[in-house]
C-alpha positions, 0 to 999 in steps of 0.5 A: 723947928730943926731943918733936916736934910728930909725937911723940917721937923717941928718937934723932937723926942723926948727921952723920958731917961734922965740925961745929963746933956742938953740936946744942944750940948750933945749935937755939939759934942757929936759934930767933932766926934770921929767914929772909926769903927763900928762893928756887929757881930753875927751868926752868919756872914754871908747872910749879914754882908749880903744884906749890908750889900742888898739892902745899904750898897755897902761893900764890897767885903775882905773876909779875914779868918782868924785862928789859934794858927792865925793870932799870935794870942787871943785873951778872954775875960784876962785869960790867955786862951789855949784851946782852938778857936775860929772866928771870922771878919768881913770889913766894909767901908761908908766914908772914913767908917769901918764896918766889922762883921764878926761871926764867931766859928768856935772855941772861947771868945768874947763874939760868942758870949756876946751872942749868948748873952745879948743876941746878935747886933752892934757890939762895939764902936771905935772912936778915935780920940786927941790924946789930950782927951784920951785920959779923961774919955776912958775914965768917963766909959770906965765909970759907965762900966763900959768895957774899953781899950786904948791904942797908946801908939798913935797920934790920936788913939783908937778907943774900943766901947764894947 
């Protein structure tokens, strides 16, 4: 039996997917993670902070634009993008954890090719990382094929899961 802020829960899912971590293991690692970010990408703003607002009381939203005029450079797949593009952002707040919204406008950009691929959803997370563990965090994503990026600048690091 687990207790539960709902009550007690008298047994647990089962994944049927082999994993590696016990339950105990991963309850462990996740109670000293420090999610900073987690970030979702749309075809509508508006829409998706409206529903954030109506349906989670998640708000309220700065709406950044940013543009070809706006970004100093915007790279795609390792390429330095040269034609226009449009995105745009709505940043929240729950707690210590940013919520991004992206809606892409045009032009190339990895929000779009995400969409086409995958539809609209959760498109990354950031964690932020001791950088004793930084080294050994990006190698274990970067093993899984997770797309990623560290920020070098900082006491802990800012780690990018896409």
């Amino acid at each position: 039996m687990i207790e539960t802020p709902v009550g007690l829960i008298e047994s647990e899912f089962e994944p049927s997917f082999p994993n590696p971590m016990k339950k105990d293991a991963l309850r462990e690692l996740n109670k000293r993670r420090k999610i900073h970010q987690i970030a979702w990408v749309t075809r509508d703003l508006e829409k998706s902070m409206k529903a954030w607002v109506d349906n989670l009381k998640v708000g309220p939203w700065t709406v950044l634009t940013f543009t070809e005029k706006a970004l100093k450079y915007l790279d795609v797949d390792g390429k330095r993008v040269t034609e226009p593009f449009k995105f745009l952002i709505g940043i929240s707040w729950i707690g210590e954890i940013q919520v991004e919204l992206i809606q892409p406008v045009y032009g190339p950009m990895i929000y779009e090719a995400f969409i086409q691929k995958h539809g609209e959803g959760l498109h990354h997370f950031k964690e932020r990382v001791s950088q004793d563990d930084i080294d050994e965090v990006i190698k274990e994503y970067k093993e899984k094929r997770h797309r990623g990026d560290a920020d070098k600048d900082s006491s802990e690091r800012t780690f990018t899961i896409i």
